[in-house]
ZAMARGU-4260 file (C-alpha; in steps of 0.2 Angstrom, whole numbers, plus 5000, padded with zeros to 4 digits):
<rodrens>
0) 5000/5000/5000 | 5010/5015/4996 | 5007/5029/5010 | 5007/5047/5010 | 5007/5049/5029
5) 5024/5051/5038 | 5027/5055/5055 | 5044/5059/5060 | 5052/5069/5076 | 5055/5088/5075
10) 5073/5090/5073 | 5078/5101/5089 | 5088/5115/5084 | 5104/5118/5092 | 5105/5131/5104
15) 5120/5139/5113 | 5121/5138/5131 | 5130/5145/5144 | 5147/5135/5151 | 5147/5137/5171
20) 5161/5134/5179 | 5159/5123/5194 | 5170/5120/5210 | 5169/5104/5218 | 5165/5106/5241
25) 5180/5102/5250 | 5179/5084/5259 | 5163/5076/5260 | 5153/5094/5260 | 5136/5088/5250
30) 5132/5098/5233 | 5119/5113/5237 | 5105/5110/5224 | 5104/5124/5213 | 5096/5123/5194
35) 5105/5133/5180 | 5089/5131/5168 | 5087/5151/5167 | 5105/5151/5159 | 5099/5139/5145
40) 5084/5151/5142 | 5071/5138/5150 | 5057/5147/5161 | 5053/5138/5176 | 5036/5128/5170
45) 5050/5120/5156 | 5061/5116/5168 | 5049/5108/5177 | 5043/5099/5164 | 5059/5092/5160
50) 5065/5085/5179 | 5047/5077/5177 | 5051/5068/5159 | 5069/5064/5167 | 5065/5058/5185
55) 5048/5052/5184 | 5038/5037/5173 | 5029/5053/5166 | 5019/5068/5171 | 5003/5067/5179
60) 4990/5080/5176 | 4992/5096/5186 | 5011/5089/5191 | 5020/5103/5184 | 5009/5116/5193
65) 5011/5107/5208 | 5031/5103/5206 | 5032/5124/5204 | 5023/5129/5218 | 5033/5118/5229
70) 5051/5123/5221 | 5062/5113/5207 | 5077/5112/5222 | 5065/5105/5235 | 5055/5092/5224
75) 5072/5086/5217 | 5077/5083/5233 | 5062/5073/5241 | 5062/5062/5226 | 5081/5058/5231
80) 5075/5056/5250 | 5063/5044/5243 | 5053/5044/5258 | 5035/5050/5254 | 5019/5042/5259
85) 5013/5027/5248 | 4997/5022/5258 | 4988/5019/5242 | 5001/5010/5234 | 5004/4999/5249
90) 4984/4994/5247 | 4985/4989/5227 | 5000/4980/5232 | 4990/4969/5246 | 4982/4956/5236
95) 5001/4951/5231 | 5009/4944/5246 | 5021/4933/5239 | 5033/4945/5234 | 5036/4948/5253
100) 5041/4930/5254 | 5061/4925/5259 | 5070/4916/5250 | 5069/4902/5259 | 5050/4904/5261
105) 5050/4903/5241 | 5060/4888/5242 | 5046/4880/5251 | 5030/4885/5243 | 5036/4887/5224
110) 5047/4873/5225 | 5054/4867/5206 | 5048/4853/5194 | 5064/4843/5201 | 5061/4844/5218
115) 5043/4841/5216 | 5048/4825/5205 | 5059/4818/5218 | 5047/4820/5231 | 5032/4811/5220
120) 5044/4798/5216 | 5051/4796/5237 | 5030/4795/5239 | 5027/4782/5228 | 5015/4791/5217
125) 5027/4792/5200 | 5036/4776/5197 | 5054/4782/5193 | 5055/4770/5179 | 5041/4777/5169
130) 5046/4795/5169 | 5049/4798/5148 | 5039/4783/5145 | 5019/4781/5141 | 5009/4796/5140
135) 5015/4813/5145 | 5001/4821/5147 | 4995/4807/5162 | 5012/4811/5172 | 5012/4829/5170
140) 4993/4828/5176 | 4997/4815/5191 | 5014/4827/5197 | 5001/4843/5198 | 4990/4834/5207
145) 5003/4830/5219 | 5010/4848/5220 | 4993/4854/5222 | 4990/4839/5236 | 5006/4847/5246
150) 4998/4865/5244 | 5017/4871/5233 | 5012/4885/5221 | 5017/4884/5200 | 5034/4898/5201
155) 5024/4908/5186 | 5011/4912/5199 | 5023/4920/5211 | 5033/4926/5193 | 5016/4935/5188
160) 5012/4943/5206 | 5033/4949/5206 | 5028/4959/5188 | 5011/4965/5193 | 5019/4975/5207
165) 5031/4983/5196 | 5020/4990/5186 | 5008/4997/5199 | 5025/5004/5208 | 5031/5011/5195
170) 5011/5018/5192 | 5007/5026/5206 | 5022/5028/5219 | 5027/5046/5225 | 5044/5042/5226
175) 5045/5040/5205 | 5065/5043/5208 | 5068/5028/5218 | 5056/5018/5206 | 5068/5023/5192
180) 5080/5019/5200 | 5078/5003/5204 | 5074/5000/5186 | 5090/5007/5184 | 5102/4995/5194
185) 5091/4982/5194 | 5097/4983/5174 | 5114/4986/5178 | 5115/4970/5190 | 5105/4961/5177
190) 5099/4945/5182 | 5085/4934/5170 | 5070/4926/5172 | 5076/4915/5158 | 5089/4905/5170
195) 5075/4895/5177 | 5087/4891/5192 | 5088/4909/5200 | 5073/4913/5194 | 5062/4913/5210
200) 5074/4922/5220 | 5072/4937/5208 | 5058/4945/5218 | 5072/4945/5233 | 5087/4951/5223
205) 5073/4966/5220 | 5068/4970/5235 | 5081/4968/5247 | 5096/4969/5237 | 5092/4983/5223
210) 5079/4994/5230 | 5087/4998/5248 | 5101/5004/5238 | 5100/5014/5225 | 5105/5030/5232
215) 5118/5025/5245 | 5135/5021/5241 | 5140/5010/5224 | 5151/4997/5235 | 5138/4993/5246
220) 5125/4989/5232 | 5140/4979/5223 | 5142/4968/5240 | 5126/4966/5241 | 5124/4962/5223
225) 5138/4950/5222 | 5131/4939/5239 | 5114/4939/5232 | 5108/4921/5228 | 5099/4928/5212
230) 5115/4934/5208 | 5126/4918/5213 | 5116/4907/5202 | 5113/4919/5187 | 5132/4919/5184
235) 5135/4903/5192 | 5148/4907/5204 | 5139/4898/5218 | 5147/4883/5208 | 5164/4891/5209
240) 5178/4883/5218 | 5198/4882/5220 | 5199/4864/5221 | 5193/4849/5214 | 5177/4842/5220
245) 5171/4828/5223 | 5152/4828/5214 | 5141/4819/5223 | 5120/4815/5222 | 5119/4832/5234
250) 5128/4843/5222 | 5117/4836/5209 | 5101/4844/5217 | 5110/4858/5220 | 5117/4862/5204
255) 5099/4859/5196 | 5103/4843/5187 | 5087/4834/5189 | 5079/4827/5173 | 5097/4829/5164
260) 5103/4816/5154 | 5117/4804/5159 | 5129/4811/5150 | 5123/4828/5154 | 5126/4824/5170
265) 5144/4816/5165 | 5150/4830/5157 | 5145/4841/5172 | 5155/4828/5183 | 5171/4827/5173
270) 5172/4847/5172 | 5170/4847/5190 | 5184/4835/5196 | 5196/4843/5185 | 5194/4856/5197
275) 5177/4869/5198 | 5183/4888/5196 | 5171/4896/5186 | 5175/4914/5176 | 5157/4921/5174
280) 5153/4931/5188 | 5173/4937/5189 | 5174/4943/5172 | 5156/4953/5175 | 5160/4961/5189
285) 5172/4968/5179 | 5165/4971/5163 | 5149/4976/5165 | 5148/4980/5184 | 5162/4993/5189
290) 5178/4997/5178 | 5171/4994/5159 | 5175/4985/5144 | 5189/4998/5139 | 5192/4998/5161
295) 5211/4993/5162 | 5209/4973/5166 | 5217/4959/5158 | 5212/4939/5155 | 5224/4936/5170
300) 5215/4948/5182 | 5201/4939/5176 | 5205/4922/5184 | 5215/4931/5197 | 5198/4937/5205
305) 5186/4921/5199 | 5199/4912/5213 | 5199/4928/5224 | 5179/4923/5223 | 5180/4903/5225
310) 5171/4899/5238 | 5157/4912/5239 | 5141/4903/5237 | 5125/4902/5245 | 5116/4897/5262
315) 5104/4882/5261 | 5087/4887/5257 | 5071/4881/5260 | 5066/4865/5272 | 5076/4853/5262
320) 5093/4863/5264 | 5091/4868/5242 | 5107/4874/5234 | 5116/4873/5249 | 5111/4855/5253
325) 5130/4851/5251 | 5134/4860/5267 | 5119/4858/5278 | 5125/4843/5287 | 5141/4850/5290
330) 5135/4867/5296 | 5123/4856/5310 | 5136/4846/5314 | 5147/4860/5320 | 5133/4874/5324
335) 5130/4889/5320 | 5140/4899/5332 | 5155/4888/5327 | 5155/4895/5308 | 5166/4908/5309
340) 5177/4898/5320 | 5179/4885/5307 | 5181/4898/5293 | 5164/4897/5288 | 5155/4915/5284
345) 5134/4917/5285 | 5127/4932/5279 | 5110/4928/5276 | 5106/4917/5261 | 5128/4919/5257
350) 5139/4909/5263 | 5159/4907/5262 | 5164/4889/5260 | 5184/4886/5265 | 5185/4873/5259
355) 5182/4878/5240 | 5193/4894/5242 | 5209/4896/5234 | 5222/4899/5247 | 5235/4902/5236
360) 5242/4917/5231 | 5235/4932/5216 | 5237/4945/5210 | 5222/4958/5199 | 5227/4974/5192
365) 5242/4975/5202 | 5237/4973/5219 | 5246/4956/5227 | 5232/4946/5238 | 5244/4936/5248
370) 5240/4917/5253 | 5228/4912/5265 | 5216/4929/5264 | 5199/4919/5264 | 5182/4927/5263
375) 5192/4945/5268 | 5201/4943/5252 | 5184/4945/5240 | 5177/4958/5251 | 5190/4967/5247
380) 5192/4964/5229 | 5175/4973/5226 | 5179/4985/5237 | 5194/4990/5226 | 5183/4989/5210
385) 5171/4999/5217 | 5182/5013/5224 | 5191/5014/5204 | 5193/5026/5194 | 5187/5018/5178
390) 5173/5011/5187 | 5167/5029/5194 | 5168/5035/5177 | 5159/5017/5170 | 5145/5023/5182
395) 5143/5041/5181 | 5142/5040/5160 | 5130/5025/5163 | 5120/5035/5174 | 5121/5051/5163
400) 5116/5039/5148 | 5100/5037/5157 | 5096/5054/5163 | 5104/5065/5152 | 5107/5061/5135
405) 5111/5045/5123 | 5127/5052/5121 | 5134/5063/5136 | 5145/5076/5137 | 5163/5070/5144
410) 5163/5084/5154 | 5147/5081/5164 | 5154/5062/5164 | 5173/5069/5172 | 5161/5080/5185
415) 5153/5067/5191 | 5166/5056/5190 | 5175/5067/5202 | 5161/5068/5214 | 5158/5049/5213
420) 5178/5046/5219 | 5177/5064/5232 | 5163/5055/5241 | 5168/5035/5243 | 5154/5033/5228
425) 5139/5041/5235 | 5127/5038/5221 | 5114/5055/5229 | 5128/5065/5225 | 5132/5059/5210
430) 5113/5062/5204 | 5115/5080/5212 | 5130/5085/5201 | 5122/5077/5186 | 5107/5090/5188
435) 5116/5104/5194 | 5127/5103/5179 | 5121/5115/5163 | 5123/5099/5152 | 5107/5093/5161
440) 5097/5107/5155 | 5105/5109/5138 | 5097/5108/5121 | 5105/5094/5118 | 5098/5085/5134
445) 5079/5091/5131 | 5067/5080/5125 | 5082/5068/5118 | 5079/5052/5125 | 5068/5038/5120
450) 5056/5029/5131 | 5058/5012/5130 | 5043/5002/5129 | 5042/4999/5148 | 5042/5018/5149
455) 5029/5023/5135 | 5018/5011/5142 | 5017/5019/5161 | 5020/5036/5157 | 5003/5035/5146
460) 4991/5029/5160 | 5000/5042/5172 | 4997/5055/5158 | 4979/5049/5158 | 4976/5046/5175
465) 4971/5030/5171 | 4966/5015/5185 | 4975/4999/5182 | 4966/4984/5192 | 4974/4971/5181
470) 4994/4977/5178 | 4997/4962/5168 | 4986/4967/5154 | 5000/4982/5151 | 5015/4969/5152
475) 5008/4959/5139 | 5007/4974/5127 | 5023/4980/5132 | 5030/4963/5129 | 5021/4965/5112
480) 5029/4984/5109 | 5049/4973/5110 | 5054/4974/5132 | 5049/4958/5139 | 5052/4963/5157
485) 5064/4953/5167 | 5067/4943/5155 | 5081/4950/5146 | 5095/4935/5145 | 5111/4942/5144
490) 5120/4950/5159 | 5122/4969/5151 | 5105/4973/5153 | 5093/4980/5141 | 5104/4994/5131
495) 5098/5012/5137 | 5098/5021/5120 | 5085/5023/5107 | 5091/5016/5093 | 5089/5002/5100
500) 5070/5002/5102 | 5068/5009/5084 | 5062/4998/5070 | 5044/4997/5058 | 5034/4985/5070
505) 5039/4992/5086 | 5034/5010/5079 | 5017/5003/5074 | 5014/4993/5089 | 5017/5008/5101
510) 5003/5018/5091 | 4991/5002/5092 | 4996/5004/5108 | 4991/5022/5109 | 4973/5019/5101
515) 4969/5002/5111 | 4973/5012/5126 | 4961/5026/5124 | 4950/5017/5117 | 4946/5005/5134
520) 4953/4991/5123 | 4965/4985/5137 | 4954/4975/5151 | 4958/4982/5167 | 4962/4998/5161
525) 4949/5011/5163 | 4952/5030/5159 | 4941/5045/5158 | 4947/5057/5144 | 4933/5071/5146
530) 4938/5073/5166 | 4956/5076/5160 | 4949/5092/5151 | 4936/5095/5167 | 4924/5085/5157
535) 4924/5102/5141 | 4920/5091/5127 | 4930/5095/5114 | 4921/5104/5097 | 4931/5094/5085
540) 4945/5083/5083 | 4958/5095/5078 | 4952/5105/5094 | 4953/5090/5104 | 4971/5087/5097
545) 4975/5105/5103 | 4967/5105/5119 | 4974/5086/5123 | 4991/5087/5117 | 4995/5100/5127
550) 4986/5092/5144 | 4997/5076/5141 | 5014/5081/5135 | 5015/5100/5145 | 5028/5115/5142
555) 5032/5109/5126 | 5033/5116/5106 | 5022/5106/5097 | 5018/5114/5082 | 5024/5104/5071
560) 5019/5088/5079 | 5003/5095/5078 | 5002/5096/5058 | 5010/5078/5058 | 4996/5071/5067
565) 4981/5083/5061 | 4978/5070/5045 | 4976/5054/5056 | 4962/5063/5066 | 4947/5058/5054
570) 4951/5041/5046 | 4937/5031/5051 | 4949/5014/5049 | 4963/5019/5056 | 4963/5009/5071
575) 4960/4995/5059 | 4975/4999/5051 | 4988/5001/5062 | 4982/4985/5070 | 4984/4974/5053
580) 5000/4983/5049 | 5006/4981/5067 | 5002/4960/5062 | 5011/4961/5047 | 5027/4969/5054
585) 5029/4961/5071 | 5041/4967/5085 | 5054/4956/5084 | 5068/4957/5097 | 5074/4973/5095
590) 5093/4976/5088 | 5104/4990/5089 | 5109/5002/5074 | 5091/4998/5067 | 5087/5019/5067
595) 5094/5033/5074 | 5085/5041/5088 | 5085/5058/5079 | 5077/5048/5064 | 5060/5041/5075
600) 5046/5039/5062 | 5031/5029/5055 | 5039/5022/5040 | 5031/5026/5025 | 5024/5012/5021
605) 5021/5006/5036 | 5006/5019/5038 | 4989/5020/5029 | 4986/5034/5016 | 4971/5041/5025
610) 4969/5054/5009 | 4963/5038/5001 | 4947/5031/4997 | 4940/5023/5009 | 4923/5014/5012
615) 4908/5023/5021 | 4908/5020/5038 | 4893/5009/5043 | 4889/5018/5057 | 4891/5035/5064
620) 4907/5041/5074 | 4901/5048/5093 | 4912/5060/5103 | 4919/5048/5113 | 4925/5036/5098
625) 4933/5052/5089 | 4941/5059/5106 | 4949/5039/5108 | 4956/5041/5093 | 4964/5059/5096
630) 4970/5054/5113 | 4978/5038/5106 | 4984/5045/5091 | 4994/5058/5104 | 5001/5042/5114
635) 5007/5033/5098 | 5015/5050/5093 | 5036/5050/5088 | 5033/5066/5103 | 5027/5057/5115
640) 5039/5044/5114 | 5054/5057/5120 | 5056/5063/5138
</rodrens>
């Protein structure tokens, strides 16, 4: 179908701004918060406008006259605080109470297919020997009944509750920093819902390791990280040891090796008795969690630290002793106030084995770790990559990535860079140099970033004020729009730049988005468009897009977006559409270089000609269908897609 409709961003002119010069406080004295958005010719409503697109999932009506009237300096730093009531949030959250649960009480109610297996087998209700044999569908059925029988939940129930609360949190909490935030480390310390293994111990790794953290200091949320049984599993270095070991039936279990096959199981052996050391997590800590691909370390200092690291694996969970079934008679034989005494460390679900530490001596990047350092010897390693200078400028470009700009200034990056190694890695001040800095509030920082599908999604029923009684409903269209939550498999995280985001069936399927969303079309979405405009009905569609595009993207130019969007208005068949096109050009996962971010647009032939011929509708157009269409025409928009 050729097209005559093409919707592309505004190209944002590049305006001169003024270059302040900084001095950094002496010692630990904290940054003063002060906004230099008058020297970049903002007025204060823009400047609003753009802390809300930058540290919020999206404005809400009436939140830039209300961010005004209580002062840029002071809401900035109540978001940072993070301590702001969240009564109403608590009460959606109630009906989820699993993703309270300890690890250990998730180890006994969501128990996995393996465990269950063995169980049904020790009970007599499987015969062992008839497991791959006869029908499938009979043994599948018998071990359900028998996990139903012991009262254990399916691990996608507790999987579906843990998703459901991220997208009510991220909906309605008042502390919108600290939710981004978490967003933000969580990615950094990426572990997947893909490993089936660490998978239930997600919810944890959320909750007590990322969210407590994410404005204190950067080693602390590395330590904690690095214990983290989500964490251990993910990149498998609760495997890790400095010796060879013997594999026994108890390993098995705990390595998840139930239902492999012999060989499987063989191979698994013969790795491990020609000793068990195990790069992964070594070579991420590096990489991807402090000093950088380009941060200074070699293949060497690789293995150094994955021996540093032998040894560090986790606690046993659950009734049966899981994972750490290995250690469980050991650590009731000599008690638990006898751990430390025998060189054993329990922190929580962690704990350092001695016996599969490497004593010997290493050294990483220099620094000599001489023999017999133990448990000390790792707490120290990450406390050295954490206090580097590579990894506090890995982090502060990371984090201007995702605040500032796709591409940030090097200087903003060194200023917060210097902050980040003035104050032992304080990640508040960090964010307060970031926003203090006149790069912040450059052209080149406004309105430059792309929301990922995640963030479209939530910043459009927070821009409608919708009610979400059933969150899922948005995850499954996100899923659809390319950012299958929580699920990304490799340990870099979803990339934080738009070009990434940006390709034909991704654009369409976040402006059949749009349309399904104001139209009701999402169950357990309700919205109601005339109370956003104090229920004025608008006279006509393009006065509708006047009146609404305003309400929903605030303090903006959007003139030409405007003109862009006026010939979609009246097309009878356009959510009809978009919704085959979407079909045709499905959201594959999305790669990087597809588009450039300042290139956004409805392909051409990826969008109906609405100047052509069309049938007569068969029934009239109300108000409400022709405002739906507006208002979802806004939220599938190249401009609402930018913060």
């Amino acid at each position: 179908m050729k097209a005559s409709v093409k919707i592309v961003f505004a190209s944002l002119s590049m305006l001169s701004s003024l270059v302040l010069t900084s001095s950094f406080p002496k010692d630990n004295e904290p940054y003063k918060l002060s906004f230099p958005y008058k020297h970049a010719g903002l007025t204060e409503r823009q400047a609003a406008a753009h802390l809300l697109s930058r540290f919020t999932y999206g404005a809400k009506s009436g939140d830039v006259d209300a961010l005004v009237k209580e002062g840029l300096e002071k809401w900035y730093q109540r978001q940072l605080d993070g301590d702001l009531s969240d009564k109403g949030l608590e009460s959606m959250l109630e009906p989820y109470k699993d993703i309270n649960l300890t690890n250990d009480e998730v180890q006994n109610k969501y128990p996995r297919q393996p465990k269950v297996l063995r169980m049904a087998i020790k009970d007599g209700v499987i015969n062992k020997d008839s497991i791959g044999k006869g029908d499938q569908k009979v043994y599948r059925k018998q071990l359900q009944v028998y996990r139903e029988s012991k009262g254990y939940g399916q691990e996608q129930d507790l999987l579906r509750q843990f998703i459901n609360q991220k997208v009510l949190r991220a909906t309605y909490t008042n502390n919108q920093l600290h939710e981004l935030l978490t967003d933000f480390w969580f990615n950094h310390f990426n572990v997947s819902l893909t490993k089936n293994q660490c998978a239930a111990y997600v919810p944890a790794f959320e909750r007590d390791v990322i969210r407590p953290n994410v404005t204190g200091k950067f080693s602390n949320l590395l330590m904690a990280t690095a214990k983290s049984p989500a964490m251990l599993i993910y990149l498998d270095n609760y495997t890790s040891s400095g010796k060879p070991v013997a594999t026994t039936d108890i390993d098995e279990m705990q390595m998840g090796m139930s239902g492999m096959k012999q060989r499987q199981v063989k191979a698994i052996k013969q790795r491990k008795q020609g000793g068990g050391l195990n790069e992964n997590y070594a070579r991420e800590v590096m990489e991807l969690h402090t000093l950088g691909v380009d941060g200074g370390y070699t293949q060497s200092d690789v293995t150094q630290a994955a021996r540093v690291l032998t040894g560090w694996t986790i606690a046993p969970l659950g009734e049966d002793g899981a994972y750490g079934a290995a250690f469980k008679k050991v650590i009731d034989r000599i008690g638990a106030a006898n751990l430390v005494k025998n060189g054993f460390i329990k922190d929580g679900d962690f704990l350092f084995v001695p016996t599969r530490h490497d004593n010997e001596e290493k050294i990483i990047l220099g620094k000599k770790f001489a023999p017999g350092g133990g448990y000390e010897e790792g707490v120290e390693l990450l406390n050295m990559l954490a206090h580097n200078s590579a990894t506090a400028k890995f982090i502060s470009k990371k984090i201007a990535t995702r605040f500032v700009n796709d591409q940030p200034d090097p200087k903003l990056v060194d200023k917060m860079a210097m902050t980040f190694l003035r104050t032992d890695g304080d990640i508040k001040q960090v964010l307060i140099t970031m926003v203090s800095a006149p790069e912040f509030w450059s052209a080149k920082s406004l309105r430059e970033k792309t929301k990922s599908p995640f963030e479209l999604a939530i910043s459009a029923v927070r821009g409608l004020d919708a009610q979400v009684t059933q969150p899922y409903q948005l995850y499954n269209w996100i899923n659809k729009m390319g950012q299958k939550m929580y699920y990304y498999q490799a340990p870099t995280g979803f990339p934080d730049r738009g070009q990434y985001w940006i390709n034909t069936g991704a654009l369409l399927n976040r402006m059949n988005f749009g349309l399904a969303l104001a139209a009701q079309r999402i169950p357990g979405v309700k919205i109601d468009l005339l109370a956003l405009n104090n229920n004025h009905e608008p006279e006509s569609s393009e006065a509708a897009l006047n009146t609404y595009s305003k309400l929903i993207m605030p303090e903006r130019d959007l003139s030409k977006t405007l003109e862009r969007l006026k010939p979609l208005l009246n097309d009878p068949e356009l959510t009809m559409k978009i919704a085959k096109a979407a079909e045709k050009a499905p959201v594959p996962q999305p790669k990087v270089n597809t588009m450039m971010a300042g290139e956004i647009g409805m392909m051409p032939e990826a969008i109906p000609d609405s100047s052509a011929k069309r049938k007569t509708a068969t029934t009239q157009k109300t108000n409400n269908s022709m405002l739906a269409q507006v208002v979802g025409v806004i939220i599938g928009s190249p401009e609402f897609q930018r913060k």
